[in-house]
N, C-alpha and C positions, 0 to 999 in steps of 0.2 A: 094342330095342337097349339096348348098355347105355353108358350117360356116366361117363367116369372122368377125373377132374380131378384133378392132382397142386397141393395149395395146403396144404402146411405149416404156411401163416405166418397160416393163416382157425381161425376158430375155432365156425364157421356156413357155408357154403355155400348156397343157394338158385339153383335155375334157374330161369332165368325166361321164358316162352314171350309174345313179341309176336304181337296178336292181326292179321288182314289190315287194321285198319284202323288201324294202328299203336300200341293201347291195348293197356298191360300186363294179360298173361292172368294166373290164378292161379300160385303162384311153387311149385315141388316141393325139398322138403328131400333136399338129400342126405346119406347115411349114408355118417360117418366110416369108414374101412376102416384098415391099416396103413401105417406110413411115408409121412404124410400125403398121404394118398389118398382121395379122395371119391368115391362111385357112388351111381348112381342107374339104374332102370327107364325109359325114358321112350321113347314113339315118335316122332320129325320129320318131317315130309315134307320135299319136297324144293323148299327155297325157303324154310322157314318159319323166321322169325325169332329167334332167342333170346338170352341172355347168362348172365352168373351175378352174385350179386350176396355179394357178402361180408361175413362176419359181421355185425351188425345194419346196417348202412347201407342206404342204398335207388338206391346210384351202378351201373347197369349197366356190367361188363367184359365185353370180347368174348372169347371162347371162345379159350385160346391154339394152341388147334391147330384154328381156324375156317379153312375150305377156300372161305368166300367173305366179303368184306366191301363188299355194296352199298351202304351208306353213308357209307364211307369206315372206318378204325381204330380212332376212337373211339365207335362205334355197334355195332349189335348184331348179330351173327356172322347170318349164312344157313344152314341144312343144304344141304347137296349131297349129292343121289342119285349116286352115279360112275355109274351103270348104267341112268343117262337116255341114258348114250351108247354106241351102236352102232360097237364097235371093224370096221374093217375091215384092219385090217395082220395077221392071222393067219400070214400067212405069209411077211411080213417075219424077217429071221433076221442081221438087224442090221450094222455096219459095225467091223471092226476100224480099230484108228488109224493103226499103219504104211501109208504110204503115202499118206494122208490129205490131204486142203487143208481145212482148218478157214475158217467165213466169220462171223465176229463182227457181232452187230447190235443197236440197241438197239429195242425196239417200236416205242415214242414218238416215235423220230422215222426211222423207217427209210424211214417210206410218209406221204403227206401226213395219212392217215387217222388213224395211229399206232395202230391195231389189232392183234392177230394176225389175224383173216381178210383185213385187205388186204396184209398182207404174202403168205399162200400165193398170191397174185396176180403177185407175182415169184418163184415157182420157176424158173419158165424161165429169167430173167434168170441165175440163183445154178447154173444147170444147163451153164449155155454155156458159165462159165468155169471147171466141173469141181469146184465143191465137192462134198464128201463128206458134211461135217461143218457144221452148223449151231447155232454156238451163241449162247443168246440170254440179252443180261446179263440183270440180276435180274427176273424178272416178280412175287418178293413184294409184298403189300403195305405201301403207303407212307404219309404223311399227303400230303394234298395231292394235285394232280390229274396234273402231271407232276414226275422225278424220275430222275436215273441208274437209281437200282433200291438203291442201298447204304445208304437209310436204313430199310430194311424191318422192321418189327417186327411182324408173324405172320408167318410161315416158312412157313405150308401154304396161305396163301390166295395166290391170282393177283390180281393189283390191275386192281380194275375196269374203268380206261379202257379197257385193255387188251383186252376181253371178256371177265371173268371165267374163273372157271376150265372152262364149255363150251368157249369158242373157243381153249383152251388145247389140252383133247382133240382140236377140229377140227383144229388148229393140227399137231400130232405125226402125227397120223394123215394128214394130207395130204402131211407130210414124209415119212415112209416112203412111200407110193403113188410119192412120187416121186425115193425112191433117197437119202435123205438119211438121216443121223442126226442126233439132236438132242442139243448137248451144254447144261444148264442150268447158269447160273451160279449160286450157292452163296454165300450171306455167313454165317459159322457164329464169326462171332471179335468182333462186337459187336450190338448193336440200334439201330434210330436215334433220335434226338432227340425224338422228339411220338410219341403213341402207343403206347410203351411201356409196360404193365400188370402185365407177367412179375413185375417183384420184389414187388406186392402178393400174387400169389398163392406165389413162395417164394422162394427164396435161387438165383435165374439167372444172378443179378453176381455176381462176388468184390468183397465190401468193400475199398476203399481199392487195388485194382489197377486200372492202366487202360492201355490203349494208345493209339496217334493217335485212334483215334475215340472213347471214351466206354471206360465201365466193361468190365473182359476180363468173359469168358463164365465161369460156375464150372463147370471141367470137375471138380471134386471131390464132387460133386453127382451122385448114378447116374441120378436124374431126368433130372437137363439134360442129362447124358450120350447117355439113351434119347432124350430131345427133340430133339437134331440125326441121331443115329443113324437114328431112326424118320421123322421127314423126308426124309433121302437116299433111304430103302428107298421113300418116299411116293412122290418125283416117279419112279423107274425103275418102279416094279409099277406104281402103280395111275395113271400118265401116260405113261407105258409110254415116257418118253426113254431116250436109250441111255448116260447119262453126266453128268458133273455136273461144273465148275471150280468149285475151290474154294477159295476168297478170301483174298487174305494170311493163310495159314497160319501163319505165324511169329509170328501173334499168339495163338495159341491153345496158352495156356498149361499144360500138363499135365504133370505129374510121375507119374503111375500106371508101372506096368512096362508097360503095352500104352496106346500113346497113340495119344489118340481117332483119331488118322490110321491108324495098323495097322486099328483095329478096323470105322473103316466098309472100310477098302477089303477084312480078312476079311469082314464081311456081303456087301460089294457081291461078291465073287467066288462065294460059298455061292450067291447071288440069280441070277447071270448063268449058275451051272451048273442050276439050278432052272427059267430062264426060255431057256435052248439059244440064247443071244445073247450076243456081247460086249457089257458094260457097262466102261465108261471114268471115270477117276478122273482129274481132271488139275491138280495143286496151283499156284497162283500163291505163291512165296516170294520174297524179297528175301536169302536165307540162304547162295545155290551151294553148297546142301546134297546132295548126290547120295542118301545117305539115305533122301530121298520115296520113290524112285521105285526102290530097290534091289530086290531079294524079300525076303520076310521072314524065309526059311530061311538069308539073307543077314545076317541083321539089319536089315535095313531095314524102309521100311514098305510098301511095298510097290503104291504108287500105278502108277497106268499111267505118266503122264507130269506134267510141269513146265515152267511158265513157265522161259522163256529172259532176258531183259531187258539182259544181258551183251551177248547178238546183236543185239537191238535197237540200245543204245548205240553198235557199233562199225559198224552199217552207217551208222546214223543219221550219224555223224560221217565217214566216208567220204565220202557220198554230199553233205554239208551243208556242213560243215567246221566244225560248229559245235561250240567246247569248252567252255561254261561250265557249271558246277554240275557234275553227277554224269558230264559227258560228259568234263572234261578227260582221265581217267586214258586214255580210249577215243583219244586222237590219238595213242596209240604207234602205229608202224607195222605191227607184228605184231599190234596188237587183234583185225583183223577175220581172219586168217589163225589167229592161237589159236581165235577161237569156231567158226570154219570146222571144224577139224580136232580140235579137244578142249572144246568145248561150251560150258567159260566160261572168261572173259579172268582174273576174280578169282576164283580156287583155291588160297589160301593164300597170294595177292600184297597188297602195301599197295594198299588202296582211300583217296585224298585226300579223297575227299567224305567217308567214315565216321572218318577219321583211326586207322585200324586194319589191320593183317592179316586179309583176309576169305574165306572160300569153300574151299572143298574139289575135288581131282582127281574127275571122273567116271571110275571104271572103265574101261578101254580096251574088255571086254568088254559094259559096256550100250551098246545100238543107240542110235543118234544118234535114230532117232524119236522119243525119249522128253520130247525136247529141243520145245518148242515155238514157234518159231521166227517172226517176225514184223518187219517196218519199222515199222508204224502201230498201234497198237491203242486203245482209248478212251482209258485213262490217259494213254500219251505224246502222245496230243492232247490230251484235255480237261482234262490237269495241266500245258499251257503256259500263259501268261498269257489271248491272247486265242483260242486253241481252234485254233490256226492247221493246217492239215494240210502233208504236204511239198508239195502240191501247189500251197500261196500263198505258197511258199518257191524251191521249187526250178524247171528250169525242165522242156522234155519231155524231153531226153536223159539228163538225173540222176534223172526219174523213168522212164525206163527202165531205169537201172541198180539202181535199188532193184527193179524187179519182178522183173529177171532173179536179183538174190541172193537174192530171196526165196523164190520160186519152186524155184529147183536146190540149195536150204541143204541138208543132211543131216537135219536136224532136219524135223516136224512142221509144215509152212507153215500163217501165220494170215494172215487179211485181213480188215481194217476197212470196214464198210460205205461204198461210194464209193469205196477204196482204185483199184480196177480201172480207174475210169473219171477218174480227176484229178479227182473231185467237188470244187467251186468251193464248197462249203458249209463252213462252219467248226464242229467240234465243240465246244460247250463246254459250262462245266461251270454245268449248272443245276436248280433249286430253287422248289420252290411251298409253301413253307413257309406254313399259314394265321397261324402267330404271328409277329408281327411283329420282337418281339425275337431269336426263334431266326433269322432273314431276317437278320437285323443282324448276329449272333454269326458268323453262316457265311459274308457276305459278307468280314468283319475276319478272318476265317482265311485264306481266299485269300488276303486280299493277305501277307498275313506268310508264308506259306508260299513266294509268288514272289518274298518279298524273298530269300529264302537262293539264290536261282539268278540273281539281279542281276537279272533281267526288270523294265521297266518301272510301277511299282503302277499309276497312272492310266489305263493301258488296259485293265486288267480289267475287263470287265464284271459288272456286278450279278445274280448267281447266281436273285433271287428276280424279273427283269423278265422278263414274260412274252415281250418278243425275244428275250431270252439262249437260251431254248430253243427258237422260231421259228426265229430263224437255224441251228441246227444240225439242221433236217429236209433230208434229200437229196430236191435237183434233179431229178426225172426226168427233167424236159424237154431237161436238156444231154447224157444220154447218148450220141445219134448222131450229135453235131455236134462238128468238129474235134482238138480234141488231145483229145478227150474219148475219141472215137469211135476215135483211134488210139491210144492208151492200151488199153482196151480191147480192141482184136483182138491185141495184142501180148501180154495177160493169157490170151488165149483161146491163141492159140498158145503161151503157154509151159505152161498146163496140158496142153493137146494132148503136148505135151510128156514132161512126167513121166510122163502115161500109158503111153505109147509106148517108151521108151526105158527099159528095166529099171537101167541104174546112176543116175538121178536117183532113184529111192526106194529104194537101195542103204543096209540099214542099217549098214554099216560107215565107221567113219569115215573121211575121206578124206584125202589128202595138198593142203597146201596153203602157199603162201607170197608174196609181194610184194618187188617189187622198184623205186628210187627210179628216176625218168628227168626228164626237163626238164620241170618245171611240174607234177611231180605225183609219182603209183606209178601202177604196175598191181599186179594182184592176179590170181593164178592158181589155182582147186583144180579137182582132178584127181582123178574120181569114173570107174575105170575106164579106158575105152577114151575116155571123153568128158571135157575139159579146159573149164571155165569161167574166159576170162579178160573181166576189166574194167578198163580205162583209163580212172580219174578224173583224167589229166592235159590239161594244154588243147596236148597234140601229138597228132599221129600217131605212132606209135609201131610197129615191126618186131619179131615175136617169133621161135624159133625153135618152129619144127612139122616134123610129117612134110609134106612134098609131098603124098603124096595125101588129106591131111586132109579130111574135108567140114564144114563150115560146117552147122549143124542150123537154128542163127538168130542173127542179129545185128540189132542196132539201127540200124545206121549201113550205109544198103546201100552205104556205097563200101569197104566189109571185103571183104577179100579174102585165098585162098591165092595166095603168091607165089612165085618160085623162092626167094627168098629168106628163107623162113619168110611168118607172118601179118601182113598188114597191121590195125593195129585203128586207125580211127581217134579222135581226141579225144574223150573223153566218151565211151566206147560201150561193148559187154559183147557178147562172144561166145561163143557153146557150140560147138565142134567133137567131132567124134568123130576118133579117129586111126584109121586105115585101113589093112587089109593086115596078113599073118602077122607074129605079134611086134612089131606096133605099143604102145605103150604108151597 
């Protein structure tokens, strides 16, 4: 095989082969090639340890595009044979995303184990309530033993606790056996804190640029270019996932005429007619840039889909009532009626949290699928103060109403691990930093970060205590017990639902609007022949329907058709179908 190592910035190269007993083997020179490029001849097996070592010094770095690191980031790369593993999905033929229920989860703490193999132990569970789409935040590796996933610095290796990258393969391969697709999350816009090696070997930061997290990526660089490019193409071929989220995009800075966003999503689509499977692109921005996700013969770039966050904000505030920080704009009364019916609430409107005009019209013509749509997702938990979910918020009738808009959105529905069942478990946001200063630095950012949202500092918890991330492992034991349990069959029955009923995954946008009443609104959109109304007022409330309306589901079983139009009562959310020739 042959070893090519891109290090500009080395002026010597050596690899260096660890022996089974962990004593450095003899070290093999690699010859200089063009545009600083290093190869070399060398065989691995699979398992066997190496690194390189740079120009005279004698400090082992792990391989930047090492596909295992058993001893954590700052030790020496593994080879991995891909072809130790016996694919069995042959004849899997993948999951388009229209239509889709997306189920967000993190390893570490999805299952007590926090493995991938004890996670395929709840397929069933993710299967009852109709997910399609399975995506799992970052599995790169991290420093440290647990970790969101966002401080990863190698891109191609799966981090160990996790199971390395075997139980990675078992992991995908068990998901397709059992009707899922796998979307992996993607951080392509910074590197994290410890562990980083990249800039010894060449120029991966742009000098003196940085965004929220640390130094931007240099996409002016064809290297580092091909280095996030040839990663994406990594986990679909040779992990064989069917898709990838990809991480505040807005941070990644490029001026080229084809930006790196056009260019992986041309490869990914070259790769996805090559591999007779949809592969899915799906960007998280903060931008309400319609742009991502346009076609490219459009000018755009041509992604599958995009985070929603607009949608988030105005159900969040619906269903909450909560305005402070980035929610205030969201207590207009048309917020959740705009995102219902044209995708984001900020398209060219004054946003107060940015002190700006922000966001751009979606095209009337793009499918509302494209839109990703969600109440919960880890950020709007784990970027509260204490990780709270709605579930330690709200009570069961207001966490009905968020499943029912979740669920019948026009957009792409996501669900947060637990979401389904009111999991009693608080998400937060945590850290196993070995250095202690870095532990300090990131715990002093939270809190200044939850100063700009007026949140309490003193209940933050401590990012780097080993509880902070205990507590946020999901409860199995409360799933079949009380609001838990009916929470849950209410998530079953509304996936039941969209399946069933062709105008819930109707990608045309739909008609919708709200109206005040005593103690509150209702909210109405009208997807076809079937009308979703919700009453977040503390009345009963009389609408006007056809009489022979049928009721599909409601939350509140004293809902009722009446001669008089629909009864909804307080707090409740109802799907009707309208009935009868020239019904609407």
């Amino acid at each position: 095989m042959t070893v090519d190592l891109w290090a500009p910035r080395a002026s010597r190269v050596r690899l260096r082969r660890i022996g089974t007993d962990g004593a450095p083997g003899v070290d093999l020179e690699l010859d200089a090639a063009t545009d600083g490029w290093w190869r070399a001849d060398v065989e691995l097996v699979d398992g066997e340890r190496y690194g390189f070592v740079l120009d005279d010094g004698d400090d082992l770095r792990p391989d930047p595009r090492s596909r295992r690191q058993p001893d954590g980031v700052h030790a020496a790369s593994a080879h991995v044979d891909l072809a130790q593993h016996t694919w069995t999905d042959a004849a899997w033929t993948g999951r388009q995303l229209a239509g889709g229920l997306i189920y967000e989860l993190h390893i570490g703490t999805f299952t007590p184990e926090g493995t991938l193999d004890a996670a395929i132990a709840k397929f069933p569970h993710l299967r009852g309530i109709g997910v399609t789409h399975i995506e799992l935040l970052p599995v790169n590796a991290v420093n440290g033993v647990h970790n969101w996933g966002y401080d990863g610095v190698l891109w191609y290796a799966v981090h160990e606790p996790y199971g390395g990258p075997a139980a990675y393969q078992r992991f995908v391969d068990a998901a397709h056996a059992a009707g899922f697709a796998v979307i992996q999350d993607v951080v392509y816009n910074h590197l994290g804190p410890s562990g980083n090696y990249l800039p010894e070997f060449g120029p991966y930061l742009r000098e003196g640029s940085r965004n929220t997290w640390g130094d931007s990526v240099n996409l002016d660089e064809d290297a580092v270019r091909a280095y996030i490019v040839e990663n994406a193409l990594m986990w679909m071929r040779d992990m064989h996932v069917d898709g990838l989220r990809l991480d505040a995009v807005h941070a990644l800075l490029d001026e080229r005429d084809e930006h790196i966003l056009a260019e992986l999503a041309r490869r990914t689509d070259a790769l996805s007619a090559h591999l007779g499977r949809p592969l899915t692109l799906i960007a998280e921005s903060d931008m309400n840039d319609p742009t991502l996700i346009l076609p490219r013969e459009a000018g755009g770039y041509g992604l599958t889909a995009q985070w929603s966050d607009d949608w988030h904000h105005a159900v969040h505030v619906a269903v909450s009532g909560e305005t402070v920080g980035y929610y205030e704009d969201f207590a207009d009364p048309e917020a959740l009626p705009k995102v219902w019916s044209r995708g984001f609430y900020h398209d060219g409107t004054y946003s107060s949290f940015r002190g700006r005009d922000h966001g751009k019209p979606i095209p009337a013509e793009v499918p509302a699928w494209r839109l990703v749509t969600f109440a919960q997702d880890h950020d709007q938990i784990g970027n509260r103060a204490t990780g709270d979910r709605l579930s330690q918020n709200l009570d069961d009738d207001r966490l009905a109403i968020a499943a029912v808009l979740t669920l019948t959105a026009p957009g792409t529905p996501m669900l947060f691990q637990g979401e389904e069942w009111a999991a009693s478990t608080p998400w937060q946001f945590f850290t196993s930093h070995p250095e202690p200063e870095l532990g300090e630095a990131t715990a002093k950012g939270r809190i200044a970060e939850f100063a700009e949202m007026g949140w309490d500092e003193s209940v933050v918890p401590d990012p780097q205590d080993p509880e902070t991330f205990t507590r946020s492992k999901l409860n199995w034991e409360e799933v079949t017990g009380g609001r838990h349990a009916r929470l849950l069959s209410l998530y079953r029955e509304l996936a039941r639902l969209r399946r069933e009923v062709p105008e819930l995954t109707d990608p045309a946008w739909p008609d919708a609007g709200q109206r005040e009443v005593a103690g509150g609104r209702v909210y109405r959109l009208d997807r076809g022949d079937v009308t979703v109304w919700v009453n977040v007022s503390e009345a009963d409330v009389t609408v006007e329907t056809d009489a022979a309306s049928e009721v599909l589901l409601a939350t509140d079983p004293a809902t009722a058709v009446i001669p008089a139009g629909l009864r909804l009562p307080a707090v409740s959310a109802t799907i009707v179908r309208a009935a009868g020739e020239g019904a609407r």
